[in-house]
PADREN-862816 format. One record per residue: x, y, z of N, C-alpha, C in turn; residue in three letters. Coordinates in steps of 0.02 Angstrom, whole numbers, plus 50000, padded with zeros to 5 digits. Layout:
N
XYZXYZXYZALA...
//
This chain:
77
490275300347227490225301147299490005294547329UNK490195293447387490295286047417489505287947455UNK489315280347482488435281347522488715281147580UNK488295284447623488285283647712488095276947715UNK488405274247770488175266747809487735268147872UNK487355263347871486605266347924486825258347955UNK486905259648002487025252648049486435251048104UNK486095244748104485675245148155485585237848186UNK484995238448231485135228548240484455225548229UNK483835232648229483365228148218482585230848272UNK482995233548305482485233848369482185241748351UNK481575242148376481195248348372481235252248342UNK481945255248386482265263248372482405262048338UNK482885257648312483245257648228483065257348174UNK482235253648197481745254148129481575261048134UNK481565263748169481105271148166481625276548139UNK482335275948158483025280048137483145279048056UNK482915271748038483115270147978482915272647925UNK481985272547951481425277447909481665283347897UNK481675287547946481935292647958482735295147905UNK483095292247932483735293547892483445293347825UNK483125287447774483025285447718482675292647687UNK482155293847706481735300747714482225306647712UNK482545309247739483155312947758483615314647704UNK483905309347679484285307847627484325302947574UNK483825301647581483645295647505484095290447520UNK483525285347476483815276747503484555277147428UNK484565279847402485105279847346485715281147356UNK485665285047420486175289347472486275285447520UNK486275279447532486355277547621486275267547601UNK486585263647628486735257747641486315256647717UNK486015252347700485715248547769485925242247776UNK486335241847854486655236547860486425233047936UNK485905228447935485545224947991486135220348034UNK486475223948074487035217948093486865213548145UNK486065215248175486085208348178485695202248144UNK485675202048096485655196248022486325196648000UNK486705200947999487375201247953487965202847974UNK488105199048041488525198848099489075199248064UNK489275197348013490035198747991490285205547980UNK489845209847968489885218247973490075220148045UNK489935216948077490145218448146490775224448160UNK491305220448146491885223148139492015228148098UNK491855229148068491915233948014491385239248032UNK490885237848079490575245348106491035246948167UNK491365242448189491545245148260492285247648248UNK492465247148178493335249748162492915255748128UNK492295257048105492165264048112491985270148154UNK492165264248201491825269048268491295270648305UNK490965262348264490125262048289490315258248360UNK489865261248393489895260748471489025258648515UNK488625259448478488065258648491487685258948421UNK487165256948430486545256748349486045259548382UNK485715263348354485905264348281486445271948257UNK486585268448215487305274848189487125275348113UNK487375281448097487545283148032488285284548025UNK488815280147955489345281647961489435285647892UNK489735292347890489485294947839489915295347773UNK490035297247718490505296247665491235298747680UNK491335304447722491865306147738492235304047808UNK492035298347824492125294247888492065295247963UNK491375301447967491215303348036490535298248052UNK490575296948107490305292348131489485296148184UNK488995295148156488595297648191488065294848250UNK488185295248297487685289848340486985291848330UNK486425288748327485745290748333485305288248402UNK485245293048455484675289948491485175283248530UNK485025279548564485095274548586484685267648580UNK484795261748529484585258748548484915252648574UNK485505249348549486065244648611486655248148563UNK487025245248636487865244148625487905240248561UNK488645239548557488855234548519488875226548554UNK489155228948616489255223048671488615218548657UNK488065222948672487495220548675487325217048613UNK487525219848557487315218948469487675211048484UNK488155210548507488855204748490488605197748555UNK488335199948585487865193548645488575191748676UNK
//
């Protein structure tokens, strides 16, 4: 079975979503991907349909938004 991708950028909420998710479903289960340190993921959250962070994208390719903490626009400056 493939891991969920936990997409975030860094700020508050995403630390607090991240805990959370990890807790939820174990860090063994889930990829944490800081895009903004690792801007090249960029694209590849937003061809999953990440639209804001923090998101969970899950093994079967539904895309989950968490909470609000920015756009992508915003993630991308």
């Amino acid at each position: 079975m493939s891991k969920s991708i936990f997409y975030h950028a860094g700020c508050p909420v995403c630390i607090s979503a991240e805990h959370d998710i990890v807790n939820l479903i174990g860090s063994e289960n889930v990829e944490i991907v800081h895009i903004g340190e690792d801007r090249n993921r960029i694209a590849e959250a937003e061809a999953a349909g990440v639209t804001s962070v923090p998101a969970l994208v899950t093994p079967n390719g539904n895309t989950l938004h968490i909470n609000f903490g920015a756009s992508m626009a915003d993630v991308k400056g």
